[in-house]
RODO-2510 file (C-alpha; in nm, 4 decimals, decimal comma):
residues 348
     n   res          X          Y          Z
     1     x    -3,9920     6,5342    -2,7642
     2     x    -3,9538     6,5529    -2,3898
     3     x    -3,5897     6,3761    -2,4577
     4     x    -3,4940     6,6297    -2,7144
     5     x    -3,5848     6,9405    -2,5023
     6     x    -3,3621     6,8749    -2,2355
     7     x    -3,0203     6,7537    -2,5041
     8     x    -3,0930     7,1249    -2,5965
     9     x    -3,1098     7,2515    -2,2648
    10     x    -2,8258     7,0564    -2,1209
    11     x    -2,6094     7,1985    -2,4275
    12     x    -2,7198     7,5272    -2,3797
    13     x    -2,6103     7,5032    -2,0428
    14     x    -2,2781     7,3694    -2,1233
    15     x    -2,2303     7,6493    -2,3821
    16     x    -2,2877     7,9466    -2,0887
    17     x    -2,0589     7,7748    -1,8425
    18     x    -1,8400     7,7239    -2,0946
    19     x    -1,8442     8,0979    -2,2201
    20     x    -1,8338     8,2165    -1,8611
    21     x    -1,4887     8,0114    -1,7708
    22     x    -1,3649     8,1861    -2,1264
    23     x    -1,4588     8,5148    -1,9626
    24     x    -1,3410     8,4308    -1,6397
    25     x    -1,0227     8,2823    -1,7402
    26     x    -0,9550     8,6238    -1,9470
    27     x    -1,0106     8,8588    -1,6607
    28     x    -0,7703     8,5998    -1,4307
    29     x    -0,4955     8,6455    -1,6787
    30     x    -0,5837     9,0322    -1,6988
    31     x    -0,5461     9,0403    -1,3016
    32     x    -0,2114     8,8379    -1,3338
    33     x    -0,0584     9,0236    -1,5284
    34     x    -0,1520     9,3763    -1,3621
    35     x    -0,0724     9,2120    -1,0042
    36     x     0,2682     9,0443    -1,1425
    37     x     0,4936     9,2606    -0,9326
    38     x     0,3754     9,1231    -0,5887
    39     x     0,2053     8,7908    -0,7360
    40     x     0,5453     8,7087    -0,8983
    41     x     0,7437     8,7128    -0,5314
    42     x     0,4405     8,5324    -0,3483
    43     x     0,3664     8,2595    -0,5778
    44     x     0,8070     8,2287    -0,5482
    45     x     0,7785     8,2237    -0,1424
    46     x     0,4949     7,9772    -0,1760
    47     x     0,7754     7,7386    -0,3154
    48     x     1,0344     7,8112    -0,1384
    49     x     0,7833     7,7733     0,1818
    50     x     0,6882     7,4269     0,0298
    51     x     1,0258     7,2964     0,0117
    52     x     1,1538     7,4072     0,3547
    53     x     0,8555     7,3418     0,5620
    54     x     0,9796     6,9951     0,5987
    55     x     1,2795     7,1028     0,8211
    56     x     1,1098     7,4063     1,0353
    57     x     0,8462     7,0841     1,1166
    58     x     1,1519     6,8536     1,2061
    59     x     1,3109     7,1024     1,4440
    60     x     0,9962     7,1989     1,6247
    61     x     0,8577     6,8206     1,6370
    62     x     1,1504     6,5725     1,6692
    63     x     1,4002     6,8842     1,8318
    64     x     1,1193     7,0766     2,0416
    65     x     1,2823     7,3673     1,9439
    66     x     1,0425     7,6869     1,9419
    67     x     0,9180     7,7416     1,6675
    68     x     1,0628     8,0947     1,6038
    69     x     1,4147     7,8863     1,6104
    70     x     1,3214     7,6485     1,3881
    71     x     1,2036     7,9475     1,1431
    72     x     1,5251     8,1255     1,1905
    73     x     1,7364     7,8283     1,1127
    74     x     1,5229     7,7969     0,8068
    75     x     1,5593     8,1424     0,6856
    76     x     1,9190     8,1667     0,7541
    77     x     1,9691     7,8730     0,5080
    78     x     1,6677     8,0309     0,2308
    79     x     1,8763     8,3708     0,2538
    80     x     2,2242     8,1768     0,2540
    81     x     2,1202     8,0182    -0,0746
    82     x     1,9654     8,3556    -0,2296
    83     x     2,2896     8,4993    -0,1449
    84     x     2,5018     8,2964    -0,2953
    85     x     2,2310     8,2547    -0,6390
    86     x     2,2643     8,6467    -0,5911
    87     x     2,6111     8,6491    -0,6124
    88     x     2,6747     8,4461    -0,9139
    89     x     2,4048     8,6210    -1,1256
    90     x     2,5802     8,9381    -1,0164
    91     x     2,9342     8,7983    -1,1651
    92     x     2,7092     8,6105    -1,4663
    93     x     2,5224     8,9738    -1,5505
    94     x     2,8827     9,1483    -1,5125
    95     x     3,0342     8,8881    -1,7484
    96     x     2,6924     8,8724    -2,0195
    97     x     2,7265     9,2591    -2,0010
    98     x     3,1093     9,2746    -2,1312
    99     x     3,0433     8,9847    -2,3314
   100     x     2,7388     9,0837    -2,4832
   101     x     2,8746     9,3220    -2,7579
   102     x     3,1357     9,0285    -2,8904
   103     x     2,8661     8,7659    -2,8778
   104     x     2,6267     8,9536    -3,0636
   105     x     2,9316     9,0599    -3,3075
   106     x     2,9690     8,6936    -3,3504
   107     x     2,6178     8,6420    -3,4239
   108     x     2,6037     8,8766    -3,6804
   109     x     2,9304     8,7362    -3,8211
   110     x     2,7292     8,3968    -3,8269
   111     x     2,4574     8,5643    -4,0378
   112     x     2,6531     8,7242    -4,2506
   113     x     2,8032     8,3967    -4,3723
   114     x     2,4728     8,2722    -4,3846
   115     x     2,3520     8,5893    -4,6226
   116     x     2,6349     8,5111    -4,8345
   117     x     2,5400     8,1312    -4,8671
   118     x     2,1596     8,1910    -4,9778
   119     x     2,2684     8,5049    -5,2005
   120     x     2,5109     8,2549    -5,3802
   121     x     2,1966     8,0543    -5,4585
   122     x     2,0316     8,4065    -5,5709
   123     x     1,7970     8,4594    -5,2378
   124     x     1,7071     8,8140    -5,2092
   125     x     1,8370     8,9442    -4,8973
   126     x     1,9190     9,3060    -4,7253
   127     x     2,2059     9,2130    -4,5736
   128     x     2,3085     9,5714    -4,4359
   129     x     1,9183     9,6071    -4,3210
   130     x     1,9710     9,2659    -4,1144
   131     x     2,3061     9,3065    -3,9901
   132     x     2,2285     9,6326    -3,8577
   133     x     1,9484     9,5080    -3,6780
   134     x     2,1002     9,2439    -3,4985
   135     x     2,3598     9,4930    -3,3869
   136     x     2,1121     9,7170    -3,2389
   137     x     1,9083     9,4731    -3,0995
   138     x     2,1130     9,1363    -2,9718
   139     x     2,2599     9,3150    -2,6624
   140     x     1,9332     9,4303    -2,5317
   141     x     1,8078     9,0764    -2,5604
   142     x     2,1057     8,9182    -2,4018
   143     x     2,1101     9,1802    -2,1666
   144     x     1,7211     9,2201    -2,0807
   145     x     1,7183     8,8674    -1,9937
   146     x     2,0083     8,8941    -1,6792
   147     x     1,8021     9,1969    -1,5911
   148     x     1,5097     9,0155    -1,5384
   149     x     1,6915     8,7974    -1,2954
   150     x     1,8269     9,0878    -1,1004
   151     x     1,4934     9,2402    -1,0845
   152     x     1,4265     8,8934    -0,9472
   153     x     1,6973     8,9208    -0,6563
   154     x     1,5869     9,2558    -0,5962
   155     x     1,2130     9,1659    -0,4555
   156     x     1,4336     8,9329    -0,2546
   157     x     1,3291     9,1257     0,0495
   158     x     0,9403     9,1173    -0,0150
   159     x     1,0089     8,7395    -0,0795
   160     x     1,1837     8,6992     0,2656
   161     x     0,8621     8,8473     0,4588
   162     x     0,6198     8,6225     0,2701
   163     x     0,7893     8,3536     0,3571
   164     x     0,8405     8,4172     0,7194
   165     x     0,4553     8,4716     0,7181
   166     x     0,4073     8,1549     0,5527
   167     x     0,5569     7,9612     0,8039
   168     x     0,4497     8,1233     1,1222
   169     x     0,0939     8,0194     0,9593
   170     x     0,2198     7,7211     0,9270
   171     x     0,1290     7,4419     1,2754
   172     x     0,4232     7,2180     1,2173
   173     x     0,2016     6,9495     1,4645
   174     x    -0,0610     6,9465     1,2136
   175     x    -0,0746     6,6301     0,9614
   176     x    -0,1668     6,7548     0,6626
   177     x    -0,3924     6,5086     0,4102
   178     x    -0,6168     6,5315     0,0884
   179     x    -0,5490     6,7722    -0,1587
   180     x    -0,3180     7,0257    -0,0318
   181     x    -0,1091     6,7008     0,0857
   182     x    -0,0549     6,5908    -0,2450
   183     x    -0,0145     6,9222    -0,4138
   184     x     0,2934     6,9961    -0,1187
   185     x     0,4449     6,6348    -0,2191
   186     x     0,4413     6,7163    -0,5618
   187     x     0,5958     7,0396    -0,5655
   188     x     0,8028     6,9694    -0,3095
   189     x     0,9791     6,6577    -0,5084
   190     x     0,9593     6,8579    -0,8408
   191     x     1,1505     7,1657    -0,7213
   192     x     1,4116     6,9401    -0,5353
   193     x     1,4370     6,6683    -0,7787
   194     x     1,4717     6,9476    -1,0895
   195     x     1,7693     7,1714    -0,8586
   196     x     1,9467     6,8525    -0,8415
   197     x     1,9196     6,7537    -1,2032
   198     x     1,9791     7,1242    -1,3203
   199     x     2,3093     7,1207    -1,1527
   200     x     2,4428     6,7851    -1,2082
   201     x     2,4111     6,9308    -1,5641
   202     x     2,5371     7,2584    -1,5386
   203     x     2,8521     7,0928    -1,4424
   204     x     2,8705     6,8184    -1,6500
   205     x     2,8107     7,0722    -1,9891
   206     x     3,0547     7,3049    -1,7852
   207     x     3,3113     7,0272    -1,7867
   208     x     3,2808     6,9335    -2,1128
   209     x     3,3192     7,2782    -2,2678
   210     x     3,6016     7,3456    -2,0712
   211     x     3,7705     7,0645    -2,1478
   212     x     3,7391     7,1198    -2,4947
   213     x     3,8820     7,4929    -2,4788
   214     x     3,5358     7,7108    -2,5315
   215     x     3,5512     8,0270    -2,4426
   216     x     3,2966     8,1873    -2,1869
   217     x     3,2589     7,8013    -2,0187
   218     x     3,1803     7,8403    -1,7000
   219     x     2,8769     8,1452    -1,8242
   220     x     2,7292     7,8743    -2,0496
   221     x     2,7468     7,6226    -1,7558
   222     x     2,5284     7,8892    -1,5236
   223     x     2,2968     7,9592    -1,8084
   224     x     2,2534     7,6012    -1,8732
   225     x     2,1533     7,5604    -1,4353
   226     x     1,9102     7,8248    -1,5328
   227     x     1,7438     7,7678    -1,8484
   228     x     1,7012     7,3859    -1,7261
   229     x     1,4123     7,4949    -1,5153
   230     x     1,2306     7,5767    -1,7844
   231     x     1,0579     7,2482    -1,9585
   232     x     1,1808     7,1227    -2,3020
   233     x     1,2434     7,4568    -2,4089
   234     x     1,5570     7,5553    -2,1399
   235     x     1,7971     7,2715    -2,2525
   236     x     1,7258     7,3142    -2,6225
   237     x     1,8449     7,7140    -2,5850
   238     x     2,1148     7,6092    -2,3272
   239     x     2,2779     7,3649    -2,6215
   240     x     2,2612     7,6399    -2,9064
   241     x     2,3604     7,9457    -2,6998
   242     x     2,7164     7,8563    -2,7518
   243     x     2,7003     7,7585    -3,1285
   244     x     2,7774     8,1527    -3,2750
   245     x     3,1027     8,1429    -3,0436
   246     x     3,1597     7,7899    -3,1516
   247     x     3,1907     7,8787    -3,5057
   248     x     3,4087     8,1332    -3,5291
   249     x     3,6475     8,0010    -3,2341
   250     x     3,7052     7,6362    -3,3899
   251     x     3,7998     7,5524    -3,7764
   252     x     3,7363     7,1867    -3,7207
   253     x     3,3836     7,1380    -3,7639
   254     x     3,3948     6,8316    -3,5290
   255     x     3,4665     7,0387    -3,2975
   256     x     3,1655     7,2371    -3,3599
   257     x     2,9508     6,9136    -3,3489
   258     x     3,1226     6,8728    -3,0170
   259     x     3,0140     7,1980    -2,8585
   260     x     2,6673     7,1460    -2,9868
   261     x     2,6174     6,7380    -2,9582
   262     x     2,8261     6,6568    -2,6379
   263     x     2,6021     6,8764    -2,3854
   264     x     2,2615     6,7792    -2,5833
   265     x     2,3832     6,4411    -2,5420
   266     x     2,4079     6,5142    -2,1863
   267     x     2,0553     6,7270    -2,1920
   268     x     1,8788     6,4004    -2,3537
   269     x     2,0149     6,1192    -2,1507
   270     x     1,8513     6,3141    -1,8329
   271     x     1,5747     6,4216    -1,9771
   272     x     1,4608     6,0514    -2,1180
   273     x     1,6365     5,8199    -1,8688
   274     x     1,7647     6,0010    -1,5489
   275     x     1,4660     6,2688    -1,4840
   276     x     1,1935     6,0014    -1,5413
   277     x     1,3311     5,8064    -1,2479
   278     x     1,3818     6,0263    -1,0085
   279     x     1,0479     6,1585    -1,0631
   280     x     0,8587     5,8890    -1,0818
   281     x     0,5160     5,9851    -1,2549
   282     x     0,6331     6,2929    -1,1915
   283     x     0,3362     6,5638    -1,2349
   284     x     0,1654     6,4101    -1,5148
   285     x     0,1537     6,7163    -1,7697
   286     x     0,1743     6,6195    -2,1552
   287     x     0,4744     6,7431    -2,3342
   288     x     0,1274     7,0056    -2,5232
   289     x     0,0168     7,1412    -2,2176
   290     x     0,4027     7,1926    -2,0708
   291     x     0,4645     7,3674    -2,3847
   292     x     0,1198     7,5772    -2,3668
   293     x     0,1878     7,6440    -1,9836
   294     x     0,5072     7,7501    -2,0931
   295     x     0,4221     8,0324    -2,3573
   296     x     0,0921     8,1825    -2,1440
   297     x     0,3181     8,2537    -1,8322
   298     x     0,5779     8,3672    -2,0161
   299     x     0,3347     8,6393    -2,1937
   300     x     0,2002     8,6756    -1,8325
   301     x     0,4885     8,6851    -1,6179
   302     x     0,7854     8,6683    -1,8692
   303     x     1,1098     8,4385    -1,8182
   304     x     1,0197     8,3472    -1,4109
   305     x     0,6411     8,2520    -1,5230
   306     x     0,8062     8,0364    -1,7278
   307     x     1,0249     7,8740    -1,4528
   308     x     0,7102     7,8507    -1,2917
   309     x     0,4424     7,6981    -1,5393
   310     x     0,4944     7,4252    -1,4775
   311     x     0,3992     7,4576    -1,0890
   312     x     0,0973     7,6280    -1,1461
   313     x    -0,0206     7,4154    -1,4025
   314     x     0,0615     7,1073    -1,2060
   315     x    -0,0943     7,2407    -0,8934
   316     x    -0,4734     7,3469    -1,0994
   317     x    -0,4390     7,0012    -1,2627
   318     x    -0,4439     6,8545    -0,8954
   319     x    -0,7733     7,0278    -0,7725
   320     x    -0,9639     6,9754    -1,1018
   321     x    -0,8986     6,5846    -1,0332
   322     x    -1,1182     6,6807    -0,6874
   323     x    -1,4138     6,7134    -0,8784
   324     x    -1,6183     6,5096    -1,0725
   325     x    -1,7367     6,8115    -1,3171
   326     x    -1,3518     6,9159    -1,3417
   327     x    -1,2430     6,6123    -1,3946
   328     x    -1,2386     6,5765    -1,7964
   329     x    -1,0328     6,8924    -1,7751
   330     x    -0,7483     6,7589    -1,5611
   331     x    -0,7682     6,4488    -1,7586
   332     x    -0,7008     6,6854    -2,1020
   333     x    -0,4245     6,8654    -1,8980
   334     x    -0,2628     6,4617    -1,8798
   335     x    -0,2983     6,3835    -2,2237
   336     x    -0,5778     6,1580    -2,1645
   337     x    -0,9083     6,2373    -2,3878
   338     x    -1,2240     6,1541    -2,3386
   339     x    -1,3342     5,8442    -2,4723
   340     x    -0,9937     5,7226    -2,5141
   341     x    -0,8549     5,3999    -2,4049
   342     x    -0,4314     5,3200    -2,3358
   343     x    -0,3078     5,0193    -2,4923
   344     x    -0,2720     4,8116    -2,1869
   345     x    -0,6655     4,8683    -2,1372
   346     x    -0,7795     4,7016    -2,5237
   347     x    -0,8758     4,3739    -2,4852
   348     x    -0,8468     4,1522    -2,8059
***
């Protein structure tokens, strides 16, 4: 009997932590999302921080430079790459804006065929009602999307001063260990390893298009950069954005597999071969909780909680591994359930 009473308790237990992280986890993402115009630019400084720390710590150790020096130098080069990131979103927006009412008429062309096709096999359709729609509305999407990313270079400024705060924080004679060691690493190689990858790509798929006469090229190459920080989903967009352009530039429809197959060719090869070397074991997320990540920030924060799911996730997945209690949690968050055995671990 004795037994049996405490199963119940213990489960009862389970069930009011378990309801209380629900709660909690509700009024996180309600604090998020209210906070998201000065959480946004601080979570960003706490990466750029991460990734430059490295060289304010080499100038002040192995250079005995002062450290205000070694924080200039390192906010000369954060603000020389903003400005030049600025600078081609500026042109990108400029060109998406002009662009944006001939892309979405060639969108709507595209669907119009489409209508046809399925009314030939007697679909019910409104073609008009659809048409219209996507005429009214394609623009603002194409456009809304750029003007997140100049919203983005706007807080540029508020970024700028969290990061200079970051670093003066920061003792670069300190040796840093455990958790927020490994979390630093991480991070650090992620955002590095995934700037290099996005614009080996971006060039490659800019190449390619160009070569084979697409219009708007070089725009699909810096929307491919872009939309390859965001997991999975990024590089599937990237290859289709140019598809409705595609088919109404080209008659050959090898051509059209061209457009479509050459840079997911390109997208795939990295993604399975390339990315998984240079990464290593990378951050240890399954493809399910990348995907989940990826759809709560971007109802949170939109297109840059997106870019930086991933991150975050990768980061809470770290300190849940610190705990025993947490533990089965981080080990869901890699794929690994409970109970479950890999294949190398079965004995026969």
């Amino acid at each position: 009997m004795i037994p049996e009473n405490s199963k119940v308790r213990d489960e009862q237990i389970w069930l009011a932590v378990g309801s209380l992280m629900v709660l909690a986890t509700v009024a996180l993402a309600g604090a998020l999302l209210y906070t998201r115009a000065v959480m946004i630019p601080f979570v960003l400084a706490i990466l750029i921080t991460t990734v430059v720390a490295p060289l304010v710590d080499f100038q002040v150790v192995r250079w005995h430079l002062p450290g205000w020096v070694a924080i200039t130098v390192a906010l000369i080069l954060v603000l020389g790459i903003m400005t030049v990131l600025g600078t081609v979103l500026v042109v990108a927006v400029q060109a998406v804006i002009t662009a944006a009412n001939e892309y979405s008429q060639e969108v709507t062309h595209l669907i119009n065929r489409t209508i046809a096709l399925l009314k030939a096999y007697r679909v019910p359709l409104d073609e008009s009602m659809i048409s219209n729609e996507l005429k009214a509305q394609l623009p603002g999407f194409i456009t809304g999307a750029f003007g997140t990313m100049t919203t983005l270079m706007s807080d540029g400024l508020l970024i700028t001063f969290f990061v200079i705060f970051l670093l003066v924080g920061r003792d670069p004679f300190k040796r840093r260990i455990g958790i927020y060691a490994q979390i630093e690493t991480a991070i650090r190689g992620y955002v590095t390893t995934l700037t290099g990858i996005s614009t080996v790509a971006a060039v490659l798929v800019g190449v390619i298009l160009w070569a084979l006469g697409m219009k708007m090229a070089w725009l699909f190459a810096i929307l491919t950069f872009l939309l390859n920080f965001i997991p999975n989903v990024g590089p599937i967009i990237a290859c289709l954005l140019p598809l409705p352009i595609a088919l109404t530039q080209f008659n050959d429809p090898w051509m059209i597999v061209a457009v479509i197959g050459l840079p997911g060719t390109i997208h795939m090869l990295i993604g399975n071969f390339i990315e998984p070397k240079l990464m290593g074991r990378g951050l240890e997320l399954h493809p399910v909780t990348v995907l989940m990540a990826l759809a709560v920030w971007g109802l949170l924060w939109g297109i840059v909680g997106m870019v930086l799911a991933v991150p975050i996730v990768a980061t809470i997945k770290m300190v849940l591994e610190r705990s025993t209690t947490t533990r089965p949690l981080a080990e869901l968050l890699a794929g690994r359930l409970p109970g479950s055995r890999s294949a190398t671990e079965v004995t026969i």
